[in-house]
N, C-alpha and C positions, 0 to 999 in steps of 0.2 A: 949551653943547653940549660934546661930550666933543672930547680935542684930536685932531686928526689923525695915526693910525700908521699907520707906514707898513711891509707885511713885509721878516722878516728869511728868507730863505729858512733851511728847513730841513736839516737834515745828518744822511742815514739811515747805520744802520752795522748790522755781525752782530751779531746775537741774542746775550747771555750767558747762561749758566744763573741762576735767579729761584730766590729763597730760595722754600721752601714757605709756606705760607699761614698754620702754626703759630705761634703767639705765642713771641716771644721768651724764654727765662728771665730770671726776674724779675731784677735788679741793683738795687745802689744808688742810693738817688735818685730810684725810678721810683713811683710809686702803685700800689695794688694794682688787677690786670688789672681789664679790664672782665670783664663777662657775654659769652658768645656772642650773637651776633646774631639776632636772630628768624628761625625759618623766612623763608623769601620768599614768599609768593604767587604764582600761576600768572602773575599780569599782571604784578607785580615781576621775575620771572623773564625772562618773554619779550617784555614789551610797552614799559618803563620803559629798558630799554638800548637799545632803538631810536630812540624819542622820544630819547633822551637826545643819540645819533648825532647825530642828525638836526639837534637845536636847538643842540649847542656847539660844531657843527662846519662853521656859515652863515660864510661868507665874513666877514662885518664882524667876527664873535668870531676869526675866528683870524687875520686883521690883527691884531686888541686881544693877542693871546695872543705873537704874532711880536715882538711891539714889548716885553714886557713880560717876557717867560723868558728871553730872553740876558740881562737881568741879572743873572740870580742867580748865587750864589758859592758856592765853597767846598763842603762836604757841605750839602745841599740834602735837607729832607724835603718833598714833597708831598701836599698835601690832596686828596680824590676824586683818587687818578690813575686810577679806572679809566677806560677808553676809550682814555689814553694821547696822549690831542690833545697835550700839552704836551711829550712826552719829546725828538720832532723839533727841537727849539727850544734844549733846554740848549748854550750854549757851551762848548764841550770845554777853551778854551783859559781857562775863568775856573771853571768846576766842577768838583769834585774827585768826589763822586758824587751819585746819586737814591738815595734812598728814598720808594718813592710806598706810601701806605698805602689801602684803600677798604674798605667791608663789604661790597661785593656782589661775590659770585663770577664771573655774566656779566660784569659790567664790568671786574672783576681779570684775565679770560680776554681780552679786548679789549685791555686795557694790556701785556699779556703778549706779544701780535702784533703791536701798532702799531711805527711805523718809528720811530726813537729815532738820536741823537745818537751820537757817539761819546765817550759818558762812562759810566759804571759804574753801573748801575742795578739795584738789589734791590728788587721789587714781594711788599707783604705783606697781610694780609686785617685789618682793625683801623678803629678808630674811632675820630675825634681826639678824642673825649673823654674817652680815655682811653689816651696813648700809652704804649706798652711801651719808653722810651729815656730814657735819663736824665737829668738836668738839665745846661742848656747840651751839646746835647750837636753841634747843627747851626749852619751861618753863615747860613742863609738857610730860610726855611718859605713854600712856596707855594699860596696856594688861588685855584683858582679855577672860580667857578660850583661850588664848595661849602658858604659859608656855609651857604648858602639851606634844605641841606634836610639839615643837620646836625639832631640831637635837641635838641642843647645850645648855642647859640650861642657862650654867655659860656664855659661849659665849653672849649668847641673853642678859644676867642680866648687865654684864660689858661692853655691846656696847648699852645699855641705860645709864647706868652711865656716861659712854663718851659723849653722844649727850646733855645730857641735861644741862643747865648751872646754874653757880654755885645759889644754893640754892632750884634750881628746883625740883620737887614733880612726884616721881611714883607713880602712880594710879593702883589700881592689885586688880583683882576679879577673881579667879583661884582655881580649884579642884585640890586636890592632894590625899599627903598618911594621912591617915585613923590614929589616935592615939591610936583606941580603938584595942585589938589586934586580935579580931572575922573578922572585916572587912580588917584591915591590913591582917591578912592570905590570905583573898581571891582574895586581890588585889595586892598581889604576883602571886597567886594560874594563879588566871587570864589575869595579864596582857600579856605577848609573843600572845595570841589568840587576846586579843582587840587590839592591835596596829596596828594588821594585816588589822583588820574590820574596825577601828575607824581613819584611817590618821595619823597615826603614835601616837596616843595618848596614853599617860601612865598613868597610876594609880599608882604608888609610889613616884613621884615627890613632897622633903618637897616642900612649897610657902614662906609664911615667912621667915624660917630658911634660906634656899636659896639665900634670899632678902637680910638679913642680912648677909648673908656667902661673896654675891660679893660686899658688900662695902658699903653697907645701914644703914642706921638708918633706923629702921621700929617704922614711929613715933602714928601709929594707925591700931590695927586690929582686925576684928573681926571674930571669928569663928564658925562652925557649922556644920548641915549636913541638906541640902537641903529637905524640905518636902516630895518630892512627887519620891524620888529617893532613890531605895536601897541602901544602905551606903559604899557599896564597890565602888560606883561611886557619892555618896553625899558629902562629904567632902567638903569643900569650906572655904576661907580663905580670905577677904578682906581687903582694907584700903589701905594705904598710906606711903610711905617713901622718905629720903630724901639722898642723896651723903653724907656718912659721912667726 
């Protein structure tokens, strides 16, 4: 079962002005930009950042979230920051700034409001599979509860590898596939209907294994399945690795 965290309380501060949504110009080092992002959908739009609310933001994930974001160091990029659950949590005294990146604009408007730390944060509209920043260019990369419903998994995993610099530390609190083989069946059984519903989210996706697959040392993790959720979607997998 997964280890016991315990929260860290959060530490709200004033608003900064937020970089526009515009992609960066392109610099050395960096791949060429992705595509813009597909229109959304009516249900993408209004129905997807609610559920999303709703489900990443249960009491047991944001214990797991509290225990897990005061680590990070130094320039810090984040995966899905929309919604912003994560920004209350950066320690001031070990962060030097956020960048949180997401494709969706409800959810970038959500990160945009949520309460946040008192460290310097620039929220952009982008897609880890393709980041607009250079190589090594952060001390720490955060995701979490975005593998899942990334386009590109290995994409996403090996364009954190890239950005971050030598010795720097991923940060991952992430659901996936199920070990046990009652719940793996069903999140087979089920996933093509949830992705539909859920923003493209999967339920088969290893976390760790993954981590380790694009180039990782996975130097700490811990596993489980979440209290208060049925286990075809409890799964959860935390901790930390480094560029091997």
């Amino acid at each position: 079962m997964a280890k016991a965290l315990q929260p860290v309380p959060g530490r709200s501060s004033r608003t900064r002005p937020l970089a526009s949504a515009a992609a960066p110009a392109q610099q050395a080092g960096v791949p060429a930009s992705a595509p813009p992002p597909a229109p959304l959908s009516w249900w993408d739009r209004h129905v997807v950042p609610r559920l999303i609310g709703l489900a990443c933001t249960q009491a047991p994930i944001m214990r797991r979230r509290a225990a897990l974001v005061p680590r990070a160091h130094g320039r810090v990029l984040e995966y899905g920051v929309g919604g912003g659950a994560n920004l209350a949590f950066y320690d001031p005294a070990r962060v030097e700034s956020v960048t949180g990146i997401d494709p969706s604009p409800p959810l970038l408007a959500r990160a945009r409001a949520a309460p946040r730390a008192a460290v310097p944060v620039v929220i952009e509209q982008g897609v880890a599979e393709a980041l607009p920043f250079a190589d090594a260019s952060f001390d720490t990369v955060v995701t979490t509860f975005t593998l899942c419903s990334v386009a590109d998994q290995a994409q996403a995993l090996a364009e954190a590898r890239r950005v971050l610099k030598p010795g720097g530390t991923l940060l991952f609190l992430e659901h996936g596939l199920s070990p046990d083989p009652g719940p793996c069946r069903w999140q087979h059984r089920l996933e093509p209907l949830w992705k539909r519903v859920a923003g493209g989210c999967h339920l088969t996706r290893p976390v760790a294994d993954a981590i380790a697959g694009a180039g990782f040392r996975v130097t700490d993790v811990a596993r489980g399945y979440m209290e208060t959720s049925p286990r075809f979607l409890g799964w959860i997998e935390s901790g930390s690795a480094t560029p091997a």
